[in-house]
NUDRENTI-313121 format. One line per field, with one value per residue (C-alpha): residue in one letter; chain; residue number from 1; z, y, x. Coordinates in Angstrom, 2 decimals, always signed. Layout:
REM NUDRENTI-313121
code	a ...
unit	A ...
pos	NUM ...
zz	Z ...
yy	Y ...
xx	X ...
REM end
This chain:
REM NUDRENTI-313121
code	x x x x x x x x x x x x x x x x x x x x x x x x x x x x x x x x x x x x x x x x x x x x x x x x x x x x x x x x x x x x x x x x x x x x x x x x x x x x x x x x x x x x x x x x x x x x x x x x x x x x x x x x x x x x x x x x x x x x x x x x x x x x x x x x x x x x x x x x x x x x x x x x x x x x x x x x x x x x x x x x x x x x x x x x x x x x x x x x x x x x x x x x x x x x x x x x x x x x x x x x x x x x x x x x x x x x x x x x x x x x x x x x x x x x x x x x x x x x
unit	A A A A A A A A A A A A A A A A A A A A A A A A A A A A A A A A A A A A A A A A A A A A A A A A A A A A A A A A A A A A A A A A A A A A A A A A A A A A A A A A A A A A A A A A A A A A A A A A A A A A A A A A A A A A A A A A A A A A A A A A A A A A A A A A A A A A A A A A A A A A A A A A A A A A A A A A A A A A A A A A A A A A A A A A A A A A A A A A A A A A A A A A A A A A A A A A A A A A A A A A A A A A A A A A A A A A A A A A A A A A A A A A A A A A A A A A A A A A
pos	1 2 3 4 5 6 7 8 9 10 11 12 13 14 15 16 17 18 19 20 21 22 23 24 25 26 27 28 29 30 31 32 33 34 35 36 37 38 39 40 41 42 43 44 45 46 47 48 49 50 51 52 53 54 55 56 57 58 59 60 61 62 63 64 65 66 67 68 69 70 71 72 73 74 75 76 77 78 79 80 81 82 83 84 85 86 87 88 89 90 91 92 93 94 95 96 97 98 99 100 101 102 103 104 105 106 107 108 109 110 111 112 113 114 115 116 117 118 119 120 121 122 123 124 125 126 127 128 129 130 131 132 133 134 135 136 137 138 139 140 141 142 143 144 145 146 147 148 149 150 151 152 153 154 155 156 157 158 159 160 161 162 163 164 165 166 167 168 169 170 171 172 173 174 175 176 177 178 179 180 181 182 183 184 185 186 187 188 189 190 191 192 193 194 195 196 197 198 199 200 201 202 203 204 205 206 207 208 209 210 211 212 213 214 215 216 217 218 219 220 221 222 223 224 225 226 227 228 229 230 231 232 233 234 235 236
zz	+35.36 +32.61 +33.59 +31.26 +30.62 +28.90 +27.11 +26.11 +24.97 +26.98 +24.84 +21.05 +21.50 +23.90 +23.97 +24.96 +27.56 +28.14 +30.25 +33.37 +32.50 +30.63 +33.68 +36.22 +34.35 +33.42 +36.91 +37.89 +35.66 +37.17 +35.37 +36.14 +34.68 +32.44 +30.48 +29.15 +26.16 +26.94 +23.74 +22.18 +18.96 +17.21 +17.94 +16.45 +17.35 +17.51 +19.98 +23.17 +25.34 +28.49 +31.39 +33.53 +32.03 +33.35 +36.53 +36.78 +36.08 +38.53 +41.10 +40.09 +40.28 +43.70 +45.50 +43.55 +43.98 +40.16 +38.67 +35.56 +33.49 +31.48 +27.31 +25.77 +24.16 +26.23 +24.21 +26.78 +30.39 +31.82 +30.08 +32.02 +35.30 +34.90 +34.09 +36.52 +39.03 +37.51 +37.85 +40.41 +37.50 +38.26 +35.37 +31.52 +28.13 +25.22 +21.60 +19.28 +21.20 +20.80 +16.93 +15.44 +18.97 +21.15 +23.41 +25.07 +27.24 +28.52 +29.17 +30.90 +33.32 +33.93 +34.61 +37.13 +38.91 +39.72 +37.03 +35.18 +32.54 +29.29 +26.64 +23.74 +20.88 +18.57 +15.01 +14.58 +17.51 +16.20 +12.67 +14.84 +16.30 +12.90 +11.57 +14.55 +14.27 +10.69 +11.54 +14.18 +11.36 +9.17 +12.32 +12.95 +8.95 +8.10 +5.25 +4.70 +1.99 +3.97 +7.07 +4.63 +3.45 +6.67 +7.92 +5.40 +7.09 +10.25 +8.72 +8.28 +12.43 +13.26 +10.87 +12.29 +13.01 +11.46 +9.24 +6.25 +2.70 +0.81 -1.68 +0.94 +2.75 -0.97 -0.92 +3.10 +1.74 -1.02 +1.33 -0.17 +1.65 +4.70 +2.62 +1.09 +4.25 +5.36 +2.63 +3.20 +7.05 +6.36 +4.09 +7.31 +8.96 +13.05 +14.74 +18.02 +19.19 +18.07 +20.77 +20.13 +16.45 +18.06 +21.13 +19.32 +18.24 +15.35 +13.80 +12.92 +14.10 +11.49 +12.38 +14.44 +12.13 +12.82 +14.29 +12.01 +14.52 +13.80 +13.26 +16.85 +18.81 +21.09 +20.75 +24.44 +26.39 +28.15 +24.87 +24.36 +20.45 +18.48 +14.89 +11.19 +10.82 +13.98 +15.70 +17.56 +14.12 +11.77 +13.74 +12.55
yy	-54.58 -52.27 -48.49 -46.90 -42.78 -40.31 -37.04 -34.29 -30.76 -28.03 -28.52 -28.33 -23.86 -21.51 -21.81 -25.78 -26.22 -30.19 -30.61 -30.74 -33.05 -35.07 -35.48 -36.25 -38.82 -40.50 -40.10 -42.13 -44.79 -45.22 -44.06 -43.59 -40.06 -37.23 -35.55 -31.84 -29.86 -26.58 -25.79 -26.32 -28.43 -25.42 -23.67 -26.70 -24.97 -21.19 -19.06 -19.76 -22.87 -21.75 -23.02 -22.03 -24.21 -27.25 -25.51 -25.67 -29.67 -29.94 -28.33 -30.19 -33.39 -32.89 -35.05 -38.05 -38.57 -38.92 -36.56 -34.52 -34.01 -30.61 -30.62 -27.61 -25.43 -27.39 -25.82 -27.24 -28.12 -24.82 -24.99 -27.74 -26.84 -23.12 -25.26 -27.34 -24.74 -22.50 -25.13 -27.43 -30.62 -33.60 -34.16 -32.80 -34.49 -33.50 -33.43 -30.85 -29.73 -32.94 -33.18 -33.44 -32.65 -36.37 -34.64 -32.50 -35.43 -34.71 -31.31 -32.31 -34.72 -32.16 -29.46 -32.14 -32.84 -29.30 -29.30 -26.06 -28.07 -28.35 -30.27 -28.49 -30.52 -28.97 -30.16 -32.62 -34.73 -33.69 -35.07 -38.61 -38.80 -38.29 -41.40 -43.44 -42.47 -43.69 -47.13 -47.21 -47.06 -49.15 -51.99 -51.16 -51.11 -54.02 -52.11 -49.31 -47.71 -46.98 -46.07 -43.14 -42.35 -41.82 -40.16 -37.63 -35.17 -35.18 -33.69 -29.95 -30.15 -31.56 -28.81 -25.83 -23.04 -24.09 -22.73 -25.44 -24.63 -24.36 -27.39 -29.37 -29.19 -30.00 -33.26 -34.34 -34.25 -36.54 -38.95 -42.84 -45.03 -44.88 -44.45 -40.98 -40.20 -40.34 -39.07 -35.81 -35.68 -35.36 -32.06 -30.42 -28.01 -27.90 -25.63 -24.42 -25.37 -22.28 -21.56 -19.04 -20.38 -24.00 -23.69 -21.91 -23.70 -26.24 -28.99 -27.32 -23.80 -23.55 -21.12 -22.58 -24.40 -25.05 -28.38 -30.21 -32.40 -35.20 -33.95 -33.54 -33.78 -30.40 -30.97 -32.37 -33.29 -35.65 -38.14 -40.58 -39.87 -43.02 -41.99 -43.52 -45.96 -46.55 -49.03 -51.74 -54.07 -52.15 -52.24 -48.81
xx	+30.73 +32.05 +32.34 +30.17 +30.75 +28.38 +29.72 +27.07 +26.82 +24.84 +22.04 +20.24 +20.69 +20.59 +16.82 +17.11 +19.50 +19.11 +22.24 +21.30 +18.12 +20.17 +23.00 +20.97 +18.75 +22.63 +23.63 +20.45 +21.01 +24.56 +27.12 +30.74 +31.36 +29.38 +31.68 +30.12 +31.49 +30.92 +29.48 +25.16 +25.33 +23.84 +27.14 +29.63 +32.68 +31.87 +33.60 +34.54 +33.14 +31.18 +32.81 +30.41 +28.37 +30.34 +30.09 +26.69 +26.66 +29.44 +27.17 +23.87 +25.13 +27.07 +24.28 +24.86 +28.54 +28.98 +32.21 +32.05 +34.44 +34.66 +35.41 +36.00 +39.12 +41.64 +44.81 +47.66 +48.22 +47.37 +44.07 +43.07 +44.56 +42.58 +39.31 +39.38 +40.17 +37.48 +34.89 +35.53 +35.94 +36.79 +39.04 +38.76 +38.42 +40.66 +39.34 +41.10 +43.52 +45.21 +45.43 +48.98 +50.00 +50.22 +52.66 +49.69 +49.16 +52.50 +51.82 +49.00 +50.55 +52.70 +50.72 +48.82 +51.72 +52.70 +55.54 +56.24 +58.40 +56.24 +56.15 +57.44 +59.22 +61.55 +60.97 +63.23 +61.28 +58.12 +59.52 +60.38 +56.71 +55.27 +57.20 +56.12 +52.96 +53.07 +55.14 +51.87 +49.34 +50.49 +50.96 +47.52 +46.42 +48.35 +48.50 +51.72 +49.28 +46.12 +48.01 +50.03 +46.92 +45.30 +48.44 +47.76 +45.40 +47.36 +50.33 +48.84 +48.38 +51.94 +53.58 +51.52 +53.39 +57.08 +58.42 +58.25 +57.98 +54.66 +55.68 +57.50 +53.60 +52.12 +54.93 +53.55 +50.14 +50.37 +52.81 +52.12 +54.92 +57.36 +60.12 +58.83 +57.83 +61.18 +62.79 +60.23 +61.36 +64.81 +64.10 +62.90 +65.05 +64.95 +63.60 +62.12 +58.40 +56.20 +54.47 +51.50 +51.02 +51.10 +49.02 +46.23 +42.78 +43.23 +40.87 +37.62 +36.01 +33.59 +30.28 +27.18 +24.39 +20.68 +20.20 +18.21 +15.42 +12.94 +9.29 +7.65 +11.08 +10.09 +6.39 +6.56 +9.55 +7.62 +6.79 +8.65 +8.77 +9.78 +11.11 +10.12 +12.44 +14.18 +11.92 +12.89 +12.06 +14.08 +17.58 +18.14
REM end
């Protein structure tokens, strides 16, 4: 058997708060782990995640021996000890906090293991992980333009914080082959890891939305609503 794992938000909006529901009904159909992100879907990133939130989950699914794992502005290893200790987690799921920063698992592992070493790379080894990252790609590409290309939006994240010239920035963002990329690395100048520009939220913290749902989806929570479209003969 294949461990299977479900991750959730708390709900649609503060008005409909499905977690809970939605938990137990995964714990009952056996699965390993329910991972929560602290956060409704009408709320995308806003603010701050609601911890207690995972809490709550933690608690309510106590009975069936299934862990939960909290999601939710997980910045760097103290993060996740402070959630976990705050909520009783079994364990927590990194999303953003990860972006342009791969050594965060470090810092977790870490932090886990009682160490109050972090992770904190200096430029010229975050300049190093960048060009593995892209050797990486293109292994995984096959292809050294696509992998460049992908590497592209990634390089806003690893620069955050240093100090790095506006055009130099322009030159990482246009990036089309390993050799320019290293050509571009060399340029940079070393420096220490900055700490409170580069533990701070990154990737996207746009304002909530309205959560756009199919005609009838609230109507009752007990109907089993089957939308146009997605029936079992259309395979959509």
């Amino acid at each position: 058997q294949i461990p299977v794992t479900v991750k959730m938000r708390v709900g649609i909006d503060s008005q409909y708060e499905t977690y809970l529901d939605a938990g137990k009904i995964a714990a009952d159909l056996g699965v390993a782990w329910v991972a929560l992100h602290a956060r409704t879907a009408a709320q995308l990133y806003e603010g701050k995640s609601d911890w207690s939130k995972i809490k709550n989950l933690v608690e309510h699914l106590a009975p069936t021996g299934v862990p939960v794992l909290g999601n939710g502005d997980i910045w760097s290893g103290s993060d996740a000890i402070e959630m976990v200790k705050t909520t009783g987690c079994a364990g927590v799921v990194v999303g953003r906090g990860c972006l342009g920063r791969p050594w965060l698992f470090a810092d977790l592992v870490a932090a886990f293991n009682g160490q109050e070493i972090r992770a904190l790379p200096t430029l010229f080894q975050v300049r190093e992980i960048i060009y593995r990252h892209a050797e990486l790609l293109t292994q995984y590409f096959s292809s050294e333009d696509r992998a460049l290309r992908d590497l592209r939006k990634h390089m806003a994240w690893y620069l955050k914080g240093f100090r790095v010239e506006r055009e130099l920035r322009a030159k990482f963002g246009m990036v089309s082959s390993l050799l320019e990329l290293r050509q571009l690395l060399d340029q940079l100048v070393d420096q220490p890891y900055p700490v409170a520009i580069g533990d701070a939220p990154r990737g996207r913290t746009s304002h909530g939305r309205a959560v756009t749902l199919p005609d009838g989806w609230l109507n009752d929570p007990e109907e089993l609503v089957v939308v146009d479209g997605e029936d079992s003969g259309s395979g959509g």
